[in-house]
C-alpha positions as CSV (number, residue, x, y, z in Angstrom):
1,X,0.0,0.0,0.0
2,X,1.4,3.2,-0.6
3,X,0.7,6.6,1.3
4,X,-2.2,7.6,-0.8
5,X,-4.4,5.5,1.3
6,X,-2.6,4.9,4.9
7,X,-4.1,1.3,5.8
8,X,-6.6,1.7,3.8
9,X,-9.5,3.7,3.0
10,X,-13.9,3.0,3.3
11,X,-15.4,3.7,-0.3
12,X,-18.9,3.5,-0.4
13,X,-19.5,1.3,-3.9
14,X,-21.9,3.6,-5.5
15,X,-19.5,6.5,-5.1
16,X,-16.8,4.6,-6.6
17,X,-16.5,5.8,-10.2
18,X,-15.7,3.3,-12.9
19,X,-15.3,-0.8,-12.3
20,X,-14.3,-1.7,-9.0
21,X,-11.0,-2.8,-8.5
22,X,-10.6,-6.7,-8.0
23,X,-10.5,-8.2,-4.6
24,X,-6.8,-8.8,-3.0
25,X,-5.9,-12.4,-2.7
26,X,-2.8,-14.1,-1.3
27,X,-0.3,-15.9,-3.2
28,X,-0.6,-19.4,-2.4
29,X,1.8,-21.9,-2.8
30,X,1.2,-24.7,-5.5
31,X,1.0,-27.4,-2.5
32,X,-0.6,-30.3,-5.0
33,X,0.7,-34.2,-5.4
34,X,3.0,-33.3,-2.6
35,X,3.6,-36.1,-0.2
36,X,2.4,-34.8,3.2
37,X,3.0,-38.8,4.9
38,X,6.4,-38.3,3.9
39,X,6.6,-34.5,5.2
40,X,5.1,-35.7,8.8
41,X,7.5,-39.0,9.1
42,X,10.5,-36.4,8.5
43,X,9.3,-34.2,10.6
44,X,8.9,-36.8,13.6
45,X,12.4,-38.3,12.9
46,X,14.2,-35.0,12.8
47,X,12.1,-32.7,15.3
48,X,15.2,-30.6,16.2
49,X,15.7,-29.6,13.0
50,X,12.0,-28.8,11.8
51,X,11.7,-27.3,15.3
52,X,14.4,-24.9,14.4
53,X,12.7,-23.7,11.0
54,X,9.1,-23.2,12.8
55,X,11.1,-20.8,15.3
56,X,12.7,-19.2,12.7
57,X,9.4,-18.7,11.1
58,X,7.9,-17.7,13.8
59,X,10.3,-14.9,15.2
60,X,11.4,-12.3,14.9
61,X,8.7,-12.5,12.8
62,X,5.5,-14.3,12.2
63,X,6.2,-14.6,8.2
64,X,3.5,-15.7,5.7
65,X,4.4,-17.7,2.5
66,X,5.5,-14.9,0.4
67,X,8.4,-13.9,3.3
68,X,8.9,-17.6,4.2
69,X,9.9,-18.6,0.4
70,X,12.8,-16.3,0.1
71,X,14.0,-16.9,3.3
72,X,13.9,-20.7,3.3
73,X,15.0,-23.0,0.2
74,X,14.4,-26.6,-0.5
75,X,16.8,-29.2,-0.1
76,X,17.3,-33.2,-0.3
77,X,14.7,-33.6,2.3
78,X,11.6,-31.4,1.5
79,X,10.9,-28.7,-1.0
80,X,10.2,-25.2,0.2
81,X,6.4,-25.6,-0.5
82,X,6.1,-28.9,1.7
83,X,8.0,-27.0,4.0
84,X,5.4,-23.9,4.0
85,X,2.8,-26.9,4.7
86,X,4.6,-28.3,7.7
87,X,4.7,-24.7,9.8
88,X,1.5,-24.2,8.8
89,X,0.0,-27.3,10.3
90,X,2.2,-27.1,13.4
91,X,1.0,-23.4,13.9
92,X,-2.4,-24.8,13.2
93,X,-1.9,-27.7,16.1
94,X,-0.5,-25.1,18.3
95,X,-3.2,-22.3,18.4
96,X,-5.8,-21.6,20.5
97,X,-9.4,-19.6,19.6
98,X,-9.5,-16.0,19.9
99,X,-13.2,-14.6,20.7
100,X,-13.4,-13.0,16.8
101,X,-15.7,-14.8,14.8
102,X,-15.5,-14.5,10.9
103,X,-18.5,-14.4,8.9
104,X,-17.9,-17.9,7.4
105,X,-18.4,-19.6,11.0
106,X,-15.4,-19.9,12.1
107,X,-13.3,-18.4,14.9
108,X,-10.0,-16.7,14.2
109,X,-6.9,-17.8,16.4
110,X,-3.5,-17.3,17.6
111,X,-0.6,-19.0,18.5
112,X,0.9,-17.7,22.3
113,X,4.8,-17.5,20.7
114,X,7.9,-17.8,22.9
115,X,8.5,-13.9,22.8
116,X,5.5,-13.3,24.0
117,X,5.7,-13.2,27.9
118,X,9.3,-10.9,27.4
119,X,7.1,-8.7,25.6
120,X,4.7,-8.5,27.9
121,X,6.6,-7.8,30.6
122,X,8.5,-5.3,29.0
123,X,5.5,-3.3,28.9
124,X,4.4,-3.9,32.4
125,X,7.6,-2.4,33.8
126,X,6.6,0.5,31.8
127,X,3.1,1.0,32.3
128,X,4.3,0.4,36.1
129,X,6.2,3.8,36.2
130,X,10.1,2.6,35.4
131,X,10.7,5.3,33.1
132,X,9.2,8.5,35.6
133,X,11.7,7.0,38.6
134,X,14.8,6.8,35.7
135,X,13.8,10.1,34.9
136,X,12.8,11.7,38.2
137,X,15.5,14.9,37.0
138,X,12.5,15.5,34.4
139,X,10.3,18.8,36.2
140,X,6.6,18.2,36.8
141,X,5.6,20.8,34.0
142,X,8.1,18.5,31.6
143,X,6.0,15.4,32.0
144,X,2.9,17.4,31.2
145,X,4.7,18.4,28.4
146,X,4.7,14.9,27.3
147,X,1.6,14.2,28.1
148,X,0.2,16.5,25.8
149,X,2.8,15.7,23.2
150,X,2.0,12.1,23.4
151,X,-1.9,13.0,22.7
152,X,-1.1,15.4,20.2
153,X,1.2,12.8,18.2
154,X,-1.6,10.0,18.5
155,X,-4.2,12.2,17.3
156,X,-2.3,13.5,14.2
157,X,-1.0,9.9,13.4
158,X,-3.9,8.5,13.7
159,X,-5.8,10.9,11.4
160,X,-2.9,10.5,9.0
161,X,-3.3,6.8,8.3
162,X,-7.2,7.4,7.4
163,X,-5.9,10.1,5.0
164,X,-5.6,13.0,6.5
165,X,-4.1,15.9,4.0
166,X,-1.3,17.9,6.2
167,X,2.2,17.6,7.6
168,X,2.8,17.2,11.3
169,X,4.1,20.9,11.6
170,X,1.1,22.4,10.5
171,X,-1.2,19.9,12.7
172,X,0.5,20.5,15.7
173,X,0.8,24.4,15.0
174,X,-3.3,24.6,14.2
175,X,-4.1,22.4,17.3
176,X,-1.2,24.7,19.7
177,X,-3.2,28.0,18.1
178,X,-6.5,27.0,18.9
179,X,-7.7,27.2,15.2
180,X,-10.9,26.9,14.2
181,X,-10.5,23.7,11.9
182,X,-10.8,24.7,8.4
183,X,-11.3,21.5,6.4
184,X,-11.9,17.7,6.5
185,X,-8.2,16.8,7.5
186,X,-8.2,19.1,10.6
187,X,-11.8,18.3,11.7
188,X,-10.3,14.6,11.8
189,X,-7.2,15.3,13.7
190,X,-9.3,18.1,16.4
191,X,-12.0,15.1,16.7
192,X,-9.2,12.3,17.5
193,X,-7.7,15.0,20.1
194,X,-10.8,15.7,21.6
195,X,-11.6,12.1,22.1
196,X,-8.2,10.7,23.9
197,X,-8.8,13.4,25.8
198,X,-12.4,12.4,26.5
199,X,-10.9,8.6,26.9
200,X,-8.5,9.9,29.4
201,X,-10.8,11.8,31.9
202,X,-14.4,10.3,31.6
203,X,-14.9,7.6,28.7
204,X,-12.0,5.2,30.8
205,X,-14.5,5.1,33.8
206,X,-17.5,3.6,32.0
207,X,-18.1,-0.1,30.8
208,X,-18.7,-0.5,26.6
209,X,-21.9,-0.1,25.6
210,X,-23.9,0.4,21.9
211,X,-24.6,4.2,23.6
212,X,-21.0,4.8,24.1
213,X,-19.9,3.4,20.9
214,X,-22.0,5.4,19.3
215,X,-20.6,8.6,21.2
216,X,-17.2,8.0,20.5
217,X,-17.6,7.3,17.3
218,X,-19.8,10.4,16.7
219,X,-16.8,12.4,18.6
220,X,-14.1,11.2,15.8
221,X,-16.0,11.7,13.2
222,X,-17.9,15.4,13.9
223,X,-18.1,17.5,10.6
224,X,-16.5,14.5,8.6
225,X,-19.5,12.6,7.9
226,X,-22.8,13.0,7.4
227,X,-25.1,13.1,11.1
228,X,-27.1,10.4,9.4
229,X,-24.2,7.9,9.8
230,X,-23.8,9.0,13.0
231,X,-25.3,7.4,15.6
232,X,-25.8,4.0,13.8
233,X,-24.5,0.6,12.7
234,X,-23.6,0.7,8.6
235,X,-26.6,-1.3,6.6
236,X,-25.9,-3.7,3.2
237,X,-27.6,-0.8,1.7
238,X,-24.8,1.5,2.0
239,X,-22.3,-1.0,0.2
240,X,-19.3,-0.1,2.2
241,X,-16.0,-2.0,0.9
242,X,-12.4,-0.7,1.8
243,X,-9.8,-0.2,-0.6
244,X,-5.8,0.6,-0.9
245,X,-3.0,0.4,-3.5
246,X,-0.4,-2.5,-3.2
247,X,2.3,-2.4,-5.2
248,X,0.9,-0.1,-8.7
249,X,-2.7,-1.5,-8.6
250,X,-6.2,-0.3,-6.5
251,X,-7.6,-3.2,-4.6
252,X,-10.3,-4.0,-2.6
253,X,-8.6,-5.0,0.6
254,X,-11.5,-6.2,3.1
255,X,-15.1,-6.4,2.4
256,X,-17.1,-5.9,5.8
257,X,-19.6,-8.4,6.9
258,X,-23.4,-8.3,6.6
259,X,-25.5,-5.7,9.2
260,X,-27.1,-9.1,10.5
261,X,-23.5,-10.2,11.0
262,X,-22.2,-7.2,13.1
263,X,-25.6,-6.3,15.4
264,X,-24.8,-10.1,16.1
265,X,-21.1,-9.8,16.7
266,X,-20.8,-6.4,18.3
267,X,-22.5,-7.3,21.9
268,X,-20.2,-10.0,22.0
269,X,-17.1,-7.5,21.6
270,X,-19.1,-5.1,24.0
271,X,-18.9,-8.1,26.2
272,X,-15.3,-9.5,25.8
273,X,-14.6,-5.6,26.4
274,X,-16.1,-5.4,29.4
275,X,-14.9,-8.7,31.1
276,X,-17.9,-10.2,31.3
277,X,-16.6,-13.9,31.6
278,X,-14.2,-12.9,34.5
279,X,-11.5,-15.0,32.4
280,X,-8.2,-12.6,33.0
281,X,-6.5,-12.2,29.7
282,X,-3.6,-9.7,29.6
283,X,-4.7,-6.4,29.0
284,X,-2.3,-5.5,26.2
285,X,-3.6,-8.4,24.3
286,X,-7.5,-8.1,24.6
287,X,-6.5,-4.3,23.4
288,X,-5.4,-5.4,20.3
289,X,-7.7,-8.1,20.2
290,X,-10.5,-5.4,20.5
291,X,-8.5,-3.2,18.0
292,X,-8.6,-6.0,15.1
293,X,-12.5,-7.1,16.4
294,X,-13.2,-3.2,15.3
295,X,-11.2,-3.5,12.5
296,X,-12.9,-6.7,11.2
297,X,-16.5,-5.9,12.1
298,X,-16.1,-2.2,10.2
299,X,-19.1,-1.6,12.1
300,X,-19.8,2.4,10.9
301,X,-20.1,3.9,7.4
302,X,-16.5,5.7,8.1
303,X,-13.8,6.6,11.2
304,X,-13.5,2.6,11.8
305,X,-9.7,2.8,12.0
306,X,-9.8,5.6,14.1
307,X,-12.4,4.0,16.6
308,X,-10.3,1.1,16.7
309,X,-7.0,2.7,17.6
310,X,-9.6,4.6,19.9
311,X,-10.8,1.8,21.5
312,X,-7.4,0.3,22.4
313,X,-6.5,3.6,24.5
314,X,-9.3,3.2,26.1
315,X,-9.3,-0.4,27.6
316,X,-5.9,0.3,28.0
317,X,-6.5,3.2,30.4
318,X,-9.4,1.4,31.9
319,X,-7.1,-1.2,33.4
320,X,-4.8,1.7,34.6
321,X,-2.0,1.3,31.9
322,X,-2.3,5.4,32.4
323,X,1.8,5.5,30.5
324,X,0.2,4.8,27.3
325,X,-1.1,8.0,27.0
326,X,2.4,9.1,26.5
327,X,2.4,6.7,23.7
328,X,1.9,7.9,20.0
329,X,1.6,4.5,18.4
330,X,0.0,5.5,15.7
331,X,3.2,7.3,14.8
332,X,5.1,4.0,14.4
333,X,2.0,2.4,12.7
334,X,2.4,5.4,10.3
335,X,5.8,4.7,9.7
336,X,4.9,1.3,8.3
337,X,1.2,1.6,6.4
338,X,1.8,-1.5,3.9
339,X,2.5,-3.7,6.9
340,X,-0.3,-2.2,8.9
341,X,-2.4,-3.4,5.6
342,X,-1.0,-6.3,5.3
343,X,-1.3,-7.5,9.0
344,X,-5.1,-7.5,9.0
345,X,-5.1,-8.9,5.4
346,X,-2.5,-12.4,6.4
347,X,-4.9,-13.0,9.2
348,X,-8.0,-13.2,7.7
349,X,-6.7,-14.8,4.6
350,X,-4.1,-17.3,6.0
351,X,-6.4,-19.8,8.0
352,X,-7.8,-16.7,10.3
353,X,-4.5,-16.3,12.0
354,X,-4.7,-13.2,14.4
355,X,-1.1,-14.0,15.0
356,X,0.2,-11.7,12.2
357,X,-1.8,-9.2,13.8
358,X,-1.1,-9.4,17.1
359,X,2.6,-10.2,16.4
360,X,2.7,-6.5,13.8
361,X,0.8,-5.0,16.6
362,X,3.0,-6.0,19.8
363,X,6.0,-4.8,18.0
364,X,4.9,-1.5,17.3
365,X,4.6,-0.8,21.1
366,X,7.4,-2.4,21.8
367,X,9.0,-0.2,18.9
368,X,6.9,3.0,20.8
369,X,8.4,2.2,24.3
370,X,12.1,2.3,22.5
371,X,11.6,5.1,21.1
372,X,9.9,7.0,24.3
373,X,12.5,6.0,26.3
374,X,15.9,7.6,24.0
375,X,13.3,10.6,23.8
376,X,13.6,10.6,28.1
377,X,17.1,9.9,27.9
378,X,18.0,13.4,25.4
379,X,15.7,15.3,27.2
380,X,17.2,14.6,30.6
381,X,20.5,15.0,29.4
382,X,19.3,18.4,27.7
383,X,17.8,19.8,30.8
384,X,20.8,19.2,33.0
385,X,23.2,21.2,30.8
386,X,20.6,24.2,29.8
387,X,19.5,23.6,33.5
388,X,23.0,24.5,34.6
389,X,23.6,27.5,32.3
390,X,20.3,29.2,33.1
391,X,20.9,28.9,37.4
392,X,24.0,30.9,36.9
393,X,22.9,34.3,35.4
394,X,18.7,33.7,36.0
395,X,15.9,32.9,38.2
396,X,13.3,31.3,36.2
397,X,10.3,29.2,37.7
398,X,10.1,25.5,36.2
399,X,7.6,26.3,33.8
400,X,9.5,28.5,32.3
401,X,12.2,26.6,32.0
402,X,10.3,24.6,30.7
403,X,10.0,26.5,27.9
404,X,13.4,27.5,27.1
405,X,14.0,23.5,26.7
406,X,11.6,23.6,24.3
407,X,12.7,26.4,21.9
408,X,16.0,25.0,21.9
409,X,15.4,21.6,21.6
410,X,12.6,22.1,18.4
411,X,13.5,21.7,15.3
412,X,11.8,24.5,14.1
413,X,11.1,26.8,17.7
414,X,8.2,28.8,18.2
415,X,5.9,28.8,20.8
416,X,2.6,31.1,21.3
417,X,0.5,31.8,24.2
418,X,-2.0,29.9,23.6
419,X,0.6,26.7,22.9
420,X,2.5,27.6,26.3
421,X,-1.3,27.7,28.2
422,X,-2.3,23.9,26.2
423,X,0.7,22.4,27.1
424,X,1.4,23.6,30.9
425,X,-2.3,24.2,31.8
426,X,-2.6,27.7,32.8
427,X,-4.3,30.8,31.9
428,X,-3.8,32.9,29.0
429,X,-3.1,35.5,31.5
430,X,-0.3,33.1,33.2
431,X,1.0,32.4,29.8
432,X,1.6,35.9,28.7
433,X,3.9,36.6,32.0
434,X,5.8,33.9,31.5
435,X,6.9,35.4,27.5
436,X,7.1,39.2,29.0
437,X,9.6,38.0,31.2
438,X,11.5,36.1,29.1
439,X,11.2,38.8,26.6
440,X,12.7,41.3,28.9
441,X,15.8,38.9,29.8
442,X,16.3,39.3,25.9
443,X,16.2,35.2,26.3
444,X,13.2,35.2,23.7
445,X,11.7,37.6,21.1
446,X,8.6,38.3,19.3
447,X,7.3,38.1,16.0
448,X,3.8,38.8,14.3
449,X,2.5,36.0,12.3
450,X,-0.8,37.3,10.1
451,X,-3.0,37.9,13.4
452,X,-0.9,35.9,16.3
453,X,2.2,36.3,18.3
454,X,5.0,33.5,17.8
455,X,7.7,33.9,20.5
């Protein structure tokens, strides 16, 4: 898929102009007149050998047959096809049902890998607070700083991969600036703000219901689509199929199920969301769970993506995993759109694996957490050297510190008052005083831009 459609993108059919693009399929392998007795004798004769290629299949990566035959060969023993066949059957024997029910009947499944646990706990110790006692140096007004940032980030990514027209500069500059939203692209990334925020302080303390998916969903997609596909499941009648570019050709990349099929399947997810069976399941993984349930289902006319990413902040935050607010994953998802695609397209088209899924998913947090935590480490290193040429000649309050880190450390520094007052907080009135002070310790300056102030 390429950046013209992040993901992919909900077409209604009868809006679609021309002939419809043909449906993706796999590549298969030719598996026929292979001997599968000989394949299973080998394999029971020779178990530390095939149990090395499953794990090498497996991880770092959980690769589908068109990774798998470039990175594995044939030999004496087996051809690369047979091969393909025994991993697959061995995942198959191995996995275990995942609550997501495909149209067909069927339930999708996942295999628990090896890596999974490590992962797992790699993001408990930082949900539990490892990086805020590493980083205790970082002032109070810095971590709201963050906090803001990592809302900011998520809603802009997020928008993006639903194709959202505008670069990150110009996002974060309209949201800072309080800017009325002047087309489609910023309505989407003010309604994604607006509703991690809403996630954060009200929408993490209730339990899933129709009602509230129905809100949030109304939320993220405000002035986007029309209020008659608000408040609503999609029907047949409005034909919705979703489509995206891989490689130089338009395909169609999922076709939702029937109406019948999601009012049937969505009080089960509203069920599995709210723990109804009592069965514990880690949270990270009934998030993503829930985020490919959303993703699968495409219950509304439009913003599915976006309530699914939604969706997995919130259950998140509802078990108290309050760090991943600080967490843009969307900006690493962003970063990798095909395999984003391609994630949700291997598991329901390879034997309903959610592994790909799940396994695309994990590592993208994992991939966040990395990145979060070399953010930490510059800033901390930052704020003790500006930290000690500042004590010497001024006395400055931590917020405004605060700010000084920030136009140094930007890329492209400006601040505003209304930025400064967003990110720390405070009144406009506050904010102002804190950039007349500055000002007049010739530490900052001002410049007019059209009818605001950029410091």
């Amino acid at each position: 898929m390429t950046n013209k459609n992040l993901g992919g993108k909900t077409f209604k059919k009868s809006k679609t102009s021309g002939v419809l693009p043909q449906v993706f399929r796999l590549e298969k392998p030719n598996d026929k007149e292979k001997n599968w007795d000989k394949v299973f004798s080998l394999f029971i004769q020779k178990q530390e050998k095939y149990k090395k290629l499953l794990d090498d299949s497996n991880e770092p990566r959980y690769i589908y047959w068109d990774k798998f035959k470039f990175k594995f060969a044939s030999d004496e023993e087996l051809t690369v096809e047979e091969k393909w066949y025994l991993i697959r059957q061995i995942r198959n024997l191995s996995s275990s049902e995942v609550p997501v029910k495909s149209e067909p009947g069927p339930f999708f499944k996942w295999t628990r890998l090896s890596c999974v646990d490590e992962h797992l706990h790699k993001v408990d110790m930082f949900a539990g607070g490892r990086l805020f006692n590493k980083s205790s140096i970082l002032l109070p007004t810095k971590r709201n700083t963050l906090l803001s940032r990592g809302i900011i980030e998520e809603a802009i990514a997020s928008s993006q991969l639903e194709g959202a027209h505008t670069t990150r500069k110009a996002a974060k500059e309209f949201l800072f600036n309080k800017r009325a939203p002047r087309n489609e692209s910023e309505y989407m990334i003010l309604n994604n703000y607006k509703t991690i925020n809403a996630i954060a302080e009200e929408y993490k303390n209730q339990n899933l219901s129709r009602d509230l998916l129905f809100e949030i969903h109304a939320m993220l997609t405000d002035n986007t689509v029309d209020k008659s596909e608000q408040h609503r499941f999609r029907k047949n009648s409005d034909e919705i199929i979703v489509q995206g570019q891989i490689g130089s050709e338009e395909y169609i990349t999922h076709v939702p199920p029937s109406e019948n099929f999601v009012n049937e399947q969505i009080d089960k997810l509203i069920d599995y969301a709210n723990d109804v069976d009592h069965k514990f399941i880690h949270p990270v993984i009934k998030a993503i769970v829930l985020h490919f349930w959303i993703g699968y289902l495409h219950p509304f006319t439009d913003g599915n993506g976006r309530l699914a990413r939604a969706l997995f902040y919130w259950y998140l935050l509802k078990k108290g995993y309050w760090t991943f607010m600080y967490l843009p994953i969307s900006t690493i998802i962003r970063k990798a759109p095909i395999q984003y695609a391609m994630a949700y397209i291997y598991s329901e088209q390879d034997n309903l694996d959610f592994t790909y899924f799940y396994d695309f998913h994990i590592s993208k947090i994992i991939q966040a957490i990395k990145e979060f935590e070399n953010y930490i480490d510059t800033k901390v290193d930052e704020k003790k050297s500006i930290d000690i040429l500042l004590d010497k000649k001024f006395s400055l309050n931590d917020r405004q510190k605060q700010l000084i880190h920030y136009l140094i450390s930007e890329a492209s520094p400006s601040a505003s008052v209304a930025s400064h007052s967003l990110l720390h907080n405070i009144s406009r009135q506050t904010a102002t005083r804190d950039f007349k002070l500055l000002e007049k310790k010739n530490l900052i300056y001002s410049k007019r831009s059209g009818k605001y102030i950029k410091y």
